[in-house]
Backbone as JSON Lines, residues from 0, in Angstrom:
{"i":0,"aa":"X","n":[-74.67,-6.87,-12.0],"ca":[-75.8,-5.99,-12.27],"c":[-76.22,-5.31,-10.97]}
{"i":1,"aa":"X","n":[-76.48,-3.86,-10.9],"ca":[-76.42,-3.25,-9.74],"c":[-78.22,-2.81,-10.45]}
{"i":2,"aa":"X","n":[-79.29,-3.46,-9.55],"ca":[-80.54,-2.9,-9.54],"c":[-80.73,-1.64,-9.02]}
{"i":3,"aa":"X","n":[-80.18,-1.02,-8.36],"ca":[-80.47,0.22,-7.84],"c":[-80.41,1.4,-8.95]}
{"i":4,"aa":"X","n":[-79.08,1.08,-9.78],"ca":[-78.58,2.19,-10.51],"c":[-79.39,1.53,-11.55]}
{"i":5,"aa":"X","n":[-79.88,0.25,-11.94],"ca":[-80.88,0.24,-13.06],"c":[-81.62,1.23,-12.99]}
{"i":6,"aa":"X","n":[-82.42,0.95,-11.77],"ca":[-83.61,1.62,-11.43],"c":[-83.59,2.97,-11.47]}
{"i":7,"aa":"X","n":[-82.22,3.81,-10.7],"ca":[-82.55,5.18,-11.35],"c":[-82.4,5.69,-12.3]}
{"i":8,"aa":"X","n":[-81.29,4.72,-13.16],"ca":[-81.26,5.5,-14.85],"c":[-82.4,4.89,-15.15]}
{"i":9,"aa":"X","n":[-83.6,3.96,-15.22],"ca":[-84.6,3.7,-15.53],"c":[-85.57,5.1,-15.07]}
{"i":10,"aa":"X","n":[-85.7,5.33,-13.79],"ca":[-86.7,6.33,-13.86],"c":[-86.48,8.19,-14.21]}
{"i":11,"aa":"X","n":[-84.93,8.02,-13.87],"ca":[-84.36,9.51,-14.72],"c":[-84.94,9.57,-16.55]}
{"i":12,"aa":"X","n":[-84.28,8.27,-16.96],"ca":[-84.48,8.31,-18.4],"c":[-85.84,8.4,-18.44]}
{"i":13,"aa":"X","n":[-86.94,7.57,-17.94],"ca":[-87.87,7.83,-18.07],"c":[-88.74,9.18,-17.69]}
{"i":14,"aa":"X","n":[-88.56,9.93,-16.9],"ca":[-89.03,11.32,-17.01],"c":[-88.23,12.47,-17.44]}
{"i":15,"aa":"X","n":[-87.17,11.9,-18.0],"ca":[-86.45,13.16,-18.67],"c":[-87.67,12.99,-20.33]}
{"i":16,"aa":"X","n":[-87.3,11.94,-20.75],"ca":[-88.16,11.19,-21.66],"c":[-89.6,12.23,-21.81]}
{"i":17,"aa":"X","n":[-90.34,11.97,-20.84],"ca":[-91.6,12.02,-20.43],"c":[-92.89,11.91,-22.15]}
{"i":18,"aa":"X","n":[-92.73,10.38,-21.91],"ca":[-93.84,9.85,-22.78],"c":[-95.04,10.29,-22.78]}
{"i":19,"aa":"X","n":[-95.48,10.53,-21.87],"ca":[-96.91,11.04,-21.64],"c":[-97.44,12.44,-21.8]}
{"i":20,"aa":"X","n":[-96.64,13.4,-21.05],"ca":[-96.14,15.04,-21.76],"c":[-96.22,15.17,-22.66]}
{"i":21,"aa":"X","n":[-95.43,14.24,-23.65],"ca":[-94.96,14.7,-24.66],"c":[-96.1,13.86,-25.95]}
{"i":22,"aa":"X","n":[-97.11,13.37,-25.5],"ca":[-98.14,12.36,-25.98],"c":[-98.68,13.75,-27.23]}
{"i":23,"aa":"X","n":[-99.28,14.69,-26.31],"ca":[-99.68,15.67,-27.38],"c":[-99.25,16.5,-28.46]}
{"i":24,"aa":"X","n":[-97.67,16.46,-28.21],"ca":[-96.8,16.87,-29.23],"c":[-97.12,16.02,-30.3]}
{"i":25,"aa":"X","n":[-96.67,14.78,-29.83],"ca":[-96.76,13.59,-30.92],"c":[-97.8,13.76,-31.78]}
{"i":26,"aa":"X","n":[-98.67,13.88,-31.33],"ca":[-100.5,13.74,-31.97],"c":[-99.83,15.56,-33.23]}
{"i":27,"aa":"X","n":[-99.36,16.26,-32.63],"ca":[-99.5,17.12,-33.03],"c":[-98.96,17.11,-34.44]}
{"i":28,"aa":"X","n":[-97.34,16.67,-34.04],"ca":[-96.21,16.6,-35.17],"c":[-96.43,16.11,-36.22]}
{"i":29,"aa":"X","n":[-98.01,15.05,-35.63],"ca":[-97.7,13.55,-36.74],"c":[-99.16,13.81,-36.96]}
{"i":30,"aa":"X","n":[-99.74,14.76,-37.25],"ca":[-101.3,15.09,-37.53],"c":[-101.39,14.69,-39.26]}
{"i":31,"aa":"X","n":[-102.31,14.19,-39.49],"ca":[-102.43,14.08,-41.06],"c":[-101.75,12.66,-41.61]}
{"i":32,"aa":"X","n":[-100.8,12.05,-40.47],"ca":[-100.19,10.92,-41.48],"c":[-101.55,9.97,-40.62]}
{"i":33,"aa":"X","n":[-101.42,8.88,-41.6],"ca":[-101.92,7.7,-41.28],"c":[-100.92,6.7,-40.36]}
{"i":34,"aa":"X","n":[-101.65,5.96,-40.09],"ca":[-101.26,5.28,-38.72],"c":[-99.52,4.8,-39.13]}
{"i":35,"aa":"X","n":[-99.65,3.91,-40.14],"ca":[-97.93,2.84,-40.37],"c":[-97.25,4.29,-40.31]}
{"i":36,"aa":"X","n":[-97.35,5.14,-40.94],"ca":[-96.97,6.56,-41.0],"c":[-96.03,7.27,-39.34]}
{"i":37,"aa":"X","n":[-97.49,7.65,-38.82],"ca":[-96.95,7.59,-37.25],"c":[-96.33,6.72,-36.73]}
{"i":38,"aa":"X","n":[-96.21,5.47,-37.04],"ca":[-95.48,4.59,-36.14],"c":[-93.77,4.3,-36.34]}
{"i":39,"aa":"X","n":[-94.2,4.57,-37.75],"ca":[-92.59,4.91,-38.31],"c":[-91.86,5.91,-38.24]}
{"i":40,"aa":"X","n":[-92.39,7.24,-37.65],"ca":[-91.86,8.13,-37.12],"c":[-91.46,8.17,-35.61]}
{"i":41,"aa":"X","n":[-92.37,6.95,-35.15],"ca":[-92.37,7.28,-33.74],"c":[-91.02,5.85,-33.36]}
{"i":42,"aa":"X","n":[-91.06,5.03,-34.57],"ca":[-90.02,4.03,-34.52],"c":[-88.52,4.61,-34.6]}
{"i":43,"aa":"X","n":[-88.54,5.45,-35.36],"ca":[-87.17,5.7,-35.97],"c":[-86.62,7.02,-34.83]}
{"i":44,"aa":"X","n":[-87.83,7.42,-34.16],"ca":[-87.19,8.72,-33.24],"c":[-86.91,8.08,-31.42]}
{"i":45,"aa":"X","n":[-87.58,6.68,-31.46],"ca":[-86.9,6.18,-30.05],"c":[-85.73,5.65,-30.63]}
{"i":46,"aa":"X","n":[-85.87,5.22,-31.7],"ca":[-84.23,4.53,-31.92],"c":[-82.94,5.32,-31.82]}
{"i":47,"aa":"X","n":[-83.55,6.77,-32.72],"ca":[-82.39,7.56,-32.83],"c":[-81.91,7.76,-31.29]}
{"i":48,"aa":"X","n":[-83.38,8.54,-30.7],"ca":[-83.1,8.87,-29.11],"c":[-81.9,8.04,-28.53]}
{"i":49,"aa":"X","n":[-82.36,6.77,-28.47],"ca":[-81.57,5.89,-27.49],"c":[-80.09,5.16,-28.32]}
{"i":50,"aa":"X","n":[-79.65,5.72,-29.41],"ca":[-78.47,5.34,-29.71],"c":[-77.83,6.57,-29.33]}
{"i":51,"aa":"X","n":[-78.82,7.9,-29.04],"ca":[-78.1,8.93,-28.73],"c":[-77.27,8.87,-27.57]}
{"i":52,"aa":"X","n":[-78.6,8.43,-26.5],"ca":[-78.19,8.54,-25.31],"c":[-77.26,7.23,-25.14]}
{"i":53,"aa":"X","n":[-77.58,6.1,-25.78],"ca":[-75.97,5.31,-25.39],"c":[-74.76,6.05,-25.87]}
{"i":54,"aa":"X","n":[-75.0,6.31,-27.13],"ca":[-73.63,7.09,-27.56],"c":[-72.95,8.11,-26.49]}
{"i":55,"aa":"X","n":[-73.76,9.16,-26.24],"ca":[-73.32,9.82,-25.19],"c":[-72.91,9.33,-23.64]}
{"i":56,"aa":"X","n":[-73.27,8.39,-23.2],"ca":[-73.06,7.66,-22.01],"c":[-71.39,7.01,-21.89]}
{"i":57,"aa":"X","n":[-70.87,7.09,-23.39],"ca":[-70.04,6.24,-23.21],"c":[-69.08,6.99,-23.93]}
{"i":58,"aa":"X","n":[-69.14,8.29,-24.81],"ca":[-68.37,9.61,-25.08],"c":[-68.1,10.82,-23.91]}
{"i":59,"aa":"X","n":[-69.56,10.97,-23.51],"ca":[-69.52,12.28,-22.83],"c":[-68.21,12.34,-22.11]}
{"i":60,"aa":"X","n":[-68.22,11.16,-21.19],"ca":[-67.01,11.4,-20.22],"c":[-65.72,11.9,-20.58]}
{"i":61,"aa":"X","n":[-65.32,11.52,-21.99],"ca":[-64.04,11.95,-22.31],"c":[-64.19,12.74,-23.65]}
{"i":62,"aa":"X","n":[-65.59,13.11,-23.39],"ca":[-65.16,14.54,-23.93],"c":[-65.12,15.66,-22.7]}
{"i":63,"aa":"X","n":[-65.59,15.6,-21.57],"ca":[-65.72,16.3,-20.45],"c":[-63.99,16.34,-20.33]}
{"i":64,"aa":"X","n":[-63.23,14.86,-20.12],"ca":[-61.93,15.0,-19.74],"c":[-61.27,15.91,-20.48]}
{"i":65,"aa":"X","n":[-61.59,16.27,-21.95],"ca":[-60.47,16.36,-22.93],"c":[-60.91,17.97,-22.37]}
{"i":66,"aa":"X","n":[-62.34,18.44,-22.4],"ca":[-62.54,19.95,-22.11],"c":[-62.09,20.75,-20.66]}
{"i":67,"aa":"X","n":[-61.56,19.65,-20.01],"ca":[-61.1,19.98,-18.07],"c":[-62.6,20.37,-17.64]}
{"i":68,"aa":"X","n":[-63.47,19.29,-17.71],"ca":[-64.4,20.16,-17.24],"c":[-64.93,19.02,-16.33]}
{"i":69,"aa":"X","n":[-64.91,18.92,-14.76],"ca":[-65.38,17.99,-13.55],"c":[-66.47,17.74,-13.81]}
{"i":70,"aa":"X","n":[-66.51,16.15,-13.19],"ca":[-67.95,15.58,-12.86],"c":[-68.68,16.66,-12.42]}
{"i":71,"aa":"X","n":[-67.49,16.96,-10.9],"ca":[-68.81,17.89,-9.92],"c":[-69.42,19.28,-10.38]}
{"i":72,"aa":"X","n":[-68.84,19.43,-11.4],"ca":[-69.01,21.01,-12.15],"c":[-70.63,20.55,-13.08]}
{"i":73,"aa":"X","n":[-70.25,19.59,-13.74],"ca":[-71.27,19.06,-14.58],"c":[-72.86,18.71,-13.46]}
{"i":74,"aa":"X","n":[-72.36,17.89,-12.33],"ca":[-73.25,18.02,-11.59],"c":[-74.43,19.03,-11.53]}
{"i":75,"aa":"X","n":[-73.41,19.88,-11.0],"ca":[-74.26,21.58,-11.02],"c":[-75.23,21.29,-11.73]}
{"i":76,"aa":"X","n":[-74.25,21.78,-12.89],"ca":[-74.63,22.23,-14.09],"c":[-76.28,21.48,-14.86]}
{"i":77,"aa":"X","n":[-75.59,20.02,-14.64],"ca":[-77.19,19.43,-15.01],"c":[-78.27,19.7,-13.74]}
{"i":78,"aa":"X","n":[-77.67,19.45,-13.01],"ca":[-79.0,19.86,-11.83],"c":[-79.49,20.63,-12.35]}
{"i":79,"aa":"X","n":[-78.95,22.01,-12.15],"ca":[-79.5,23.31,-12.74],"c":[-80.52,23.13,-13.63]}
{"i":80,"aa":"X","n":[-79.78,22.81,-14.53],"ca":[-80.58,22.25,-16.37],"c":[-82.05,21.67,-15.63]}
{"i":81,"aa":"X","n":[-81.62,20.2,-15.2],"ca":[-83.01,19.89,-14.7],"c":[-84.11,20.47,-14.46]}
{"i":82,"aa":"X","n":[-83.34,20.93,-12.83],"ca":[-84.65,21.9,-12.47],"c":[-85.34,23.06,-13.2]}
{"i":83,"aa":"X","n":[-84.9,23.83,-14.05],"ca":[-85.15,24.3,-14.84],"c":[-86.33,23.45,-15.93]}
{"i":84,"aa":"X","n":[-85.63,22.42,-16.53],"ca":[-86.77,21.47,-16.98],"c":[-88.28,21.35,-16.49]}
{"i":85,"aa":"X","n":[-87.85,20.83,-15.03],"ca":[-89.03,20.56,-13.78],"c":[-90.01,21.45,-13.51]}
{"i":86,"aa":"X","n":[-89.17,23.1,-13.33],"ca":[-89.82,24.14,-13.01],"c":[-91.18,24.66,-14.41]}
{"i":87,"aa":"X","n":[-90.04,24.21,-15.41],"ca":[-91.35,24.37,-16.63],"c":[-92.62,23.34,-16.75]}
{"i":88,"aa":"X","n":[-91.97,22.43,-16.06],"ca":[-93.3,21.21,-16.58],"c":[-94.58,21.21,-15.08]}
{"i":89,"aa":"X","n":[-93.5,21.7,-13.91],"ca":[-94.32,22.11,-12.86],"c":[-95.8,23.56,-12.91]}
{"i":90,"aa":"X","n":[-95.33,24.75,-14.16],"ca":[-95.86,25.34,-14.68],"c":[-96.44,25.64,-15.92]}
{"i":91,"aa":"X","n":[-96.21,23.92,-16.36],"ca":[-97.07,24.07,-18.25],"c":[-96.33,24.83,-19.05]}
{"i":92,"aa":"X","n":[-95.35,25.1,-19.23],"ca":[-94.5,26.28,-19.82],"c":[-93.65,24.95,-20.62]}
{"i":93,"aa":"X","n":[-93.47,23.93,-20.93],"ca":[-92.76,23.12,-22.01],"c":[-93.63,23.66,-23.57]}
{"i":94,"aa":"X","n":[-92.81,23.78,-24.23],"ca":[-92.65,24.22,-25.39],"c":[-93.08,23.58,-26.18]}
{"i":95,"aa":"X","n":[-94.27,24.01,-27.37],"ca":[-94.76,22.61,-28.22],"c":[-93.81,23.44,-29.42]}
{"i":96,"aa":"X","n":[-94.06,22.63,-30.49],"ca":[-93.49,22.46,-31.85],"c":[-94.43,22.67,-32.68]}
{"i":97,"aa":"X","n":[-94.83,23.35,-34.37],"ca":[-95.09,23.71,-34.72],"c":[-94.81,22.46,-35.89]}
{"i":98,"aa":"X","n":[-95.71,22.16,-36.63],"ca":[-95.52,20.75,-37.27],"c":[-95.38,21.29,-38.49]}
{"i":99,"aa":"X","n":[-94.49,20.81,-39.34],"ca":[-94.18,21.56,-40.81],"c":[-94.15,20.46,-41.56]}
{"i":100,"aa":"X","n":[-94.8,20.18,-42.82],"ca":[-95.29,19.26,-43.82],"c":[-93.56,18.35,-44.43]}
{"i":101,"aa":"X","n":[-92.44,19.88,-44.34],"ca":[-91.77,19.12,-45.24],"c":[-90.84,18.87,-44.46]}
{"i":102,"aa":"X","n":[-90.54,18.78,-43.19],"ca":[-89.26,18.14,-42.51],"c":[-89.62,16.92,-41.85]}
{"i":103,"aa":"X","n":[-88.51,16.09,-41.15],"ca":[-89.11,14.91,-40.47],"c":[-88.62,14.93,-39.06]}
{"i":104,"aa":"X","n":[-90.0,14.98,-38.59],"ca":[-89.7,15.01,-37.4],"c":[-89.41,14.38,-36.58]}
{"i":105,"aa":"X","n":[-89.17,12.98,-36.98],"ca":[-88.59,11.87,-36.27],"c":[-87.26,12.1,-35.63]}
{"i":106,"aa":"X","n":[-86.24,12.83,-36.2],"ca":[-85.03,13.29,-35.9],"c":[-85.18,14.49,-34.85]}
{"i":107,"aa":"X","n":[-85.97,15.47,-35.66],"ca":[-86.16,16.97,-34.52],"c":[-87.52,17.67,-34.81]}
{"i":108,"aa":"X","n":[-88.27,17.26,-33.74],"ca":[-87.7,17.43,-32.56],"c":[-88.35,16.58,-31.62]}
{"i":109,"aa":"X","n":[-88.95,15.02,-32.29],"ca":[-88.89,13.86,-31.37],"c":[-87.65,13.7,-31.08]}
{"i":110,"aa":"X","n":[-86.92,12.88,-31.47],"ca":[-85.43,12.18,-30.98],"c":[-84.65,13.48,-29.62]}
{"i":111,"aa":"X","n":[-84.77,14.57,-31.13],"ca":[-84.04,15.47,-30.38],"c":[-84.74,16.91,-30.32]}
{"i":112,"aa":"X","n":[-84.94,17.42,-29.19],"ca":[-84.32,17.33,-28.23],"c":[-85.42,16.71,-27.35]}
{"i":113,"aa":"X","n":[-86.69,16.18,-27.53],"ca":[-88.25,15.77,-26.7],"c":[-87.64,14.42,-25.87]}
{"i":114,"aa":"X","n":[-86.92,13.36,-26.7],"ca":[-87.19,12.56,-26.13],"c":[-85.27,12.04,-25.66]}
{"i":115,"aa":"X","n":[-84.64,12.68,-26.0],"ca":[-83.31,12.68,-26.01],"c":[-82.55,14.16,-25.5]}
{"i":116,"aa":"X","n":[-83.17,14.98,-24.84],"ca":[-82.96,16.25,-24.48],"c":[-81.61,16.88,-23.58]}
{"i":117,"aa":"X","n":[-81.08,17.0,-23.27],"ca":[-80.0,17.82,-22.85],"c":[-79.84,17.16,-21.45]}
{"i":118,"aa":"X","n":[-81.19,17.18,-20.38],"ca":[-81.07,16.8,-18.94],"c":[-81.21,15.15,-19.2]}
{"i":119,"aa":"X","n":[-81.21,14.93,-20.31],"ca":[-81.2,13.51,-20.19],"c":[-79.11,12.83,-20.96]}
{"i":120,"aa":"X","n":[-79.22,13.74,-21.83],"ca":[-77.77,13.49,-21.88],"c":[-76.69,13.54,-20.94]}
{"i":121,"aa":"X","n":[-77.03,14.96,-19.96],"ca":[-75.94,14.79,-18.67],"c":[-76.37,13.87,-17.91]}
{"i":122,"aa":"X","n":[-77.36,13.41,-17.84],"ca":[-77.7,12.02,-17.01],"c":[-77.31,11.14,-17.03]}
{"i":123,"aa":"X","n":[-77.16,10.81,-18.32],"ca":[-76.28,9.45,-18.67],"c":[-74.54,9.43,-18.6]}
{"i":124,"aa":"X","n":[-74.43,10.77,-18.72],"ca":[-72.89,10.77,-18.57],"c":[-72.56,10.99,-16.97]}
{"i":125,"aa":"X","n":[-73.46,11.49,-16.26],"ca":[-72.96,11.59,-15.09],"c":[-73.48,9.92,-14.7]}
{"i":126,"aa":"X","n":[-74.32,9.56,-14.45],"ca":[-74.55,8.12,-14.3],"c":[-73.25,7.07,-14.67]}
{"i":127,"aa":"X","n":[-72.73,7.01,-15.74],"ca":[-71.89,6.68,-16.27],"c":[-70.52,6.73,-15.4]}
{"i":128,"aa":"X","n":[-70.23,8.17,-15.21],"ca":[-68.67,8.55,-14.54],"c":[-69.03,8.26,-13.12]}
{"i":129,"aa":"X","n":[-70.3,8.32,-12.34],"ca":[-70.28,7.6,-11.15],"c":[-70.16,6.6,-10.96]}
{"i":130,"aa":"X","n":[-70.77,5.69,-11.72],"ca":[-70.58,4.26,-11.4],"c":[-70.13,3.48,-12.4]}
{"i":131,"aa":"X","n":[-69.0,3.52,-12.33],"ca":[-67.86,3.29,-13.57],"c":[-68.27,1.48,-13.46]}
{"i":132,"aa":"X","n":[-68.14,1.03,-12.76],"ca":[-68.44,-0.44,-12.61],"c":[-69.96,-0.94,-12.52]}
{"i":133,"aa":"X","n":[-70.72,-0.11,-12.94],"ca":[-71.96,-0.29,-13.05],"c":[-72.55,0.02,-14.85]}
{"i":134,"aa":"X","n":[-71.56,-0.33,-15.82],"ca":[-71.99,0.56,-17.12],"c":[-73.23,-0.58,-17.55]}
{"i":135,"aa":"X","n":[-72.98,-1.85,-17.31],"ca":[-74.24,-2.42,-17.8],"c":[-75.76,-2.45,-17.22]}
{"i":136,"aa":"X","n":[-75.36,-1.68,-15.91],"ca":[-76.96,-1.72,-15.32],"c":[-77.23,-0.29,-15.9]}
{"i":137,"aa":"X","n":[-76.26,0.8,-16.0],"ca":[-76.69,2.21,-16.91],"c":[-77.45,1.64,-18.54]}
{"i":138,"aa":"X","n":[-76.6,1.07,-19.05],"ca":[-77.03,0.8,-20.38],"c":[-78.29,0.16,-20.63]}
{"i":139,"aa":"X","n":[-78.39,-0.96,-19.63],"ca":[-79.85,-1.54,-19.31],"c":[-80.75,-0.76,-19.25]}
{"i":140,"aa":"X","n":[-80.73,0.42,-18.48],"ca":[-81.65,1.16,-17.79],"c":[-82.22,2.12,-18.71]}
{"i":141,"aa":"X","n":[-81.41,2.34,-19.8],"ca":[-81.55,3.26,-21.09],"c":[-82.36,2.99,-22.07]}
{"i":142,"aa":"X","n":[-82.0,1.44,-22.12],"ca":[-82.72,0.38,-22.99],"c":[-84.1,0.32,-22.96]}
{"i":143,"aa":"X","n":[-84.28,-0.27,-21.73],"ca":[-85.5,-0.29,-20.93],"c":[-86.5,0.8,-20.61]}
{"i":144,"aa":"X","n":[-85.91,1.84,-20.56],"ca":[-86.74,2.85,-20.19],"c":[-87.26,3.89,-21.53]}
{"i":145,"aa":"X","n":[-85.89,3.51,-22.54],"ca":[-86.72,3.96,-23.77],"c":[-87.43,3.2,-24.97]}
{"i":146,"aa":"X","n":[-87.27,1.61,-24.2],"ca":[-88.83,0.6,-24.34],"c":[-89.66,0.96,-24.31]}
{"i":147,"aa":"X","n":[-90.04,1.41,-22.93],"ca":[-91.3,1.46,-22.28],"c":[-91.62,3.28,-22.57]}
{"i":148,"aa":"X","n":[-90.86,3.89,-22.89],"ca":[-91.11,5.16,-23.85],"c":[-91.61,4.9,-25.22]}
{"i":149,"aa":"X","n":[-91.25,4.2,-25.92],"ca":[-91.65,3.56,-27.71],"c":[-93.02,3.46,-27.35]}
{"i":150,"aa":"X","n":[-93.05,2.36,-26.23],"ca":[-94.35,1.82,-26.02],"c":[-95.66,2.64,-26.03]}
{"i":151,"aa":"X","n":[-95.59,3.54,-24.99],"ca":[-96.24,4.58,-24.63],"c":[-96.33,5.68,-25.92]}
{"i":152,"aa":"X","n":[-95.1,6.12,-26.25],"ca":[-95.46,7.31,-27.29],"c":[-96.15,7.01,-28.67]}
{"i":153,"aa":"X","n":[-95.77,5.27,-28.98],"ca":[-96.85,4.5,-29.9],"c":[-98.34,4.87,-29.93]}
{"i":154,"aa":"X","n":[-98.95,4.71,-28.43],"ca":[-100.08,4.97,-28.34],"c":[-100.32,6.38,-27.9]}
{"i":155,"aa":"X","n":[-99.59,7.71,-28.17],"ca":[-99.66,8.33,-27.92],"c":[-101.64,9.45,-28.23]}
{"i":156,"aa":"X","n":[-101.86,8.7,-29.48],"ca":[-103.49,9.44,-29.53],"c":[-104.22,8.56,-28.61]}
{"i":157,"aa":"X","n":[-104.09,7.5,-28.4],"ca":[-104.87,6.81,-27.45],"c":[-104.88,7.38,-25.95]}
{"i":158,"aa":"X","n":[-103.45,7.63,-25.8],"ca":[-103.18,7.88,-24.24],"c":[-103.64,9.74,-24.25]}
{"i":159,"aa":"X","n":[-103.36,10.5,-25.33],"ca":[-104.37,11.79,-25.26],"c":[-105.9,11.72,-24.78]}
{"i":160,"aa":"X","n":[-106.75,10.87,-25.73],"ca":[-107.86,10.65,-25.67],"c":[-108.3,9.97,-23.92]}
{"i":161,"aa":"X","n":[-107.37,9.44,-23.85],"ca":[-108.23,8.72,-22.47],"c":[-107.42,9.2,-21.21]}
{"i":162,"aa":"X","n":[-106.27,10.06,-20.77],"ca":[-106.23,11.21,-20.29],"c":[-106.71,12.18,-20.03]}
{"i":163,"aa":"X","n":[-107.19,13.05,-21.04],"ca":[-107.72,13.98,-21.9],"c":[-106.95,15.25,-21.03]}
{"i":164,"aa":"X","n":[-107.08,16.38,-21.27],"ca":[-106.4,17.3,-21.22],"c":[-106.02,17.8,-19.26]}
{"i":165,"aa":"X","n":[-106.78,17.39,-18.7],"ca":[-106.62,17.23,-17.12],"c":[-105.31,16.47,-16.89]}
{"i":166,"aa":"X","n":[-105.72,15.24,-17.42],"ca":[-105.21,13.99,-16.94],"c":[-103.22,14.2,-17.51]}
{"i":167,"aa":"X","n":[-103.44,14.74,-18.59],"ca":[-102.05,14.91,-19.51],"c":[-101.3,16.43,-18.68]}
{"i":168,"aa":"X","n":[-101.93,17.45,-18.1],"ca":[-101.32,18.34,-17.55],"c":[-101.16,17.39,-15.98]}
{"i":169,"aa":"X","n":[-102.16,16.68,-15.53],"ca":[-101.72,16.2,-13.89],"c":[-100.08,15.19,-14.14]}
{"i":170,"aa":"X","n":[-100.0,14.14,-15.34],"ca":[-99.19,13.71,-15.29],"c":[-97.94,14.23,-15.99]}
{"i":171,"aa":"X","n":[-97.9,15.61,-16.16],"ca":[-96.35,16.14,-16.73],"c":[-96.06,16.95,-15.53]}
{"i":172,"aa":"X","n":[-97.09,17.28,-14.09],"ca":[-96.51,18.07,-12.91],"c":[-96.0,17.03,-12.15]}
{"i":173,"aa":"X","n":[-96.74,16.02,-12.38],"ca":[-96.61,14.91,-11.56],"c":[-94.78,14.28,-11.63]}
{"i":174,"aa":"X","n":[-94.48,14.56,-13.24],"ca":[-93.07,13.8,-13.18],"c":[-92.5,15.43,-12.88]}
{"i":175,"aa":"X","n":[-93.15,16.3,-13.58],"ca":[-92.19,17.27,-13.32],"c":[-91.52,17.38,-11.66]}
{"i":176,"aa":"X","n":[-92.58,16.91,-10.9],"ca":[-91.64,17.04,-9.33],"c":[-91.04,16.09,-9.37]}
{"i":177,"aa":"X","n":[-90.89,15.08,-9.65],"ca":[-90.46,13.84,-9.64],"c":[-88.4,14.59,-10.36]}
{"i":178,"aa":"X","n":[-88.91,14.93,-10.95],"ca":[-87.68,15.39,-11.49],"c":[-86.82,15.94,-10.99]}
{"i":179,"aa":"X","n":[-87.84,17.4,-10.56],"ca":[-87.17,18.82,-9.72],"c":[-86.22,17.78,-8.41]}
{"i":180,"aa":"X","n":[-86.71,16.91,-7.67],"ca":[-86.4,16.05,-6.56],"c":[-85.03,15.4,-7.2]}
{"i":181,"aa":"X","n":[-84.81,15.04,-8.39],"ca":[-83.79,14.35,-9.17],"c":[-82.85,15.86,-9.11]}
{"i":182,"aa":"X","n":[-83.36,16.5,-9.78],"ca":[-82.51,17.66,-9.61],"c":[-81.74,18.1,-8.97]}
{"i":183,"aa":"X","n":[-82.35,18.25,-7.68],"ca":[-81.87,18.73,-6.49],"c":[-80.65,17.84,-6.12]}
{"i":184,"aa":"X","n":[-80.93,16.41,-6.01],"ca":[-80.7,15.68,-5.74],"c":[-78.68,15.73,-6.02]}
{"i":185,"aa":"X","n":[-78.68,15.55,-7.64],"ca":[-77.74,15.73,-8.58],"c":[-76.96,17.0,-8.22]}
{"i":186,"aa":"X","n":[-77.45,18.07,-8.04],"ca":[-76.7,19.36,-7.85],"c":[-76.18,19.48,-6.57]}
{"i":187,"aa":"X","n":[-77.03,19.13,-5.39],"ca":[-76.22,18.91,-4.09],"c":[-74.88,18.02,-4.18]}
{"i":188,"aa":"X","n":[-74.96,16.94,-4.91],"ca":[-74.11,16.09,-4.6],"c":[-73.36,17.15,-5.51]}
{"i":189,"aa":"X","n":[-73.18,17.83,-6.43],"ca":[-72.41,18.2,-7.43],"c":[-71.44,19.53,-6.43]}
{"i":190,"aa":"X","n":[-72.2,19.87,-5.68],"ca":[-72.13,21.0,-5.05],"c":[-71.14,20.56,-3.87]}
{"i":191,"aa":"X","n":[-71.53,19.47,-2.93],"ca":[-70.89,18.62,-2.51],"c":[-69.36,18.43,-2.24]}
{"i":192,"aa":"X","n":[-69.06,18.09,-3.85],"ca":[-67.92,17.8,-4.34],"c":[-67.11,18.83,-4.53]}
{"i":193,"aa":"X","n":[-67.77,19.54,-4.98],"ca":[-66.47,21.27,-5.19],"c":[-66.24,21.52,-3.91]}
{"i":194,"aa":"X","n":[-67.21,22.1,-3.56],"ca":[-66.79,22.51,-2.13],"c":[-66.59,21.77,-0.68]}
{"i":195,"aa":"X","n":[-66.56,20.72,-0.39],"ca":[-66.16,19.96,0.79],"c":[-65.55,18.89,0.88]}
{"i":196,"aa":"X","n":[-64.81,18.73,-0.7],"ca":[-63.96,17.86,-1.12],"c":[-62.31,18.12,-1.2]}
């Protein structure tokens, strides 16, 4: 078990995630149901999330092989994605959802793409193809971090209410840099590799 790489697919997953951001969506999507209601939406969309993202952790790579398409290319590429992510949540510009009576939103667009989103899928696959001998501290870290996502997006009217609208924009800039820094991070090394390899 490699704690380090727990720890950063723990805190990648967790602000790609971003439970708390995404607190007011929740309230939003799930307006009108009663509580067992919400919780069963909010049950069935970390589950989906995180069979996603294992699924993908342990496909992506060879579907990347089968497409010729490099780690270090993907690198970029998610960096990019990221920061892009970051740059929106750094400027309030994340996208709400529009709650419609007859679809379920447990699938879309909790699971996908809020809490299972694109910069969180290349995460796991690049996580994955780096540390090939590390797949159980990745998988751990997935686990765990979209625990402690369930947890949080459970209480998602609670954590609105006692936030309140300050507190919920300070903590989506707050991961949003947290991210952009992940970003960067990912694309240098990606960048790295093409060119000085």
């Amino acid at each position: 078990m490699d704690i380090s790489v727990l720890t950063q697919t723990f805190l990648a997953i967790f602000v790609l995630a971003d439970p708390l951001g995404n607190a007011p969506i929740v309230v939003l999507l799930t307006k009108g149901m009663d509580l067992d209601q919400k919780n069963r939406v909010v049950d069935r969309a970390t589950l989906v999330a995180t069979l996603i993202l294992l699924g993908f952790a342990f496909v992506g790579q060879p579907i990347l092989t089968y497409l010729h398409i490099s780690t270090a290319s993907l690198k970029v590429a998610g960096g990019l994605l990221l920061l892009l992510v970051a740059l929106d949540m750094l400027q309030g510009e994340i996208n709400t959802y529009e709650a419609e009576q007859e679809r379920d939103v447990a699938i879309t667009p909790l699971a996908l793409p809020l809490l299972a989103g694109p910069g969180a899928l290349t995460t796991v696959t690049l996580l994955m193809a780096d540390r090939p001998t590390a797949r159980l501290s990745v998988v751990l870290g997935i686990v765990l971090s979209m625990f402690v996502t369930w947890i949080i997006v459970r209480q998602s009217t609670r954590i609105e209410k006692w936030l309140g609208e300050t507190g919920t924009t300070i903590a989506a800039k707050l991961l949003g840099f947290i991210l952009a820094a992940l970003a960067v991070e990912i694309g240098s090394a990606g960048i790295r590799e093409l060119f000085l390899s």
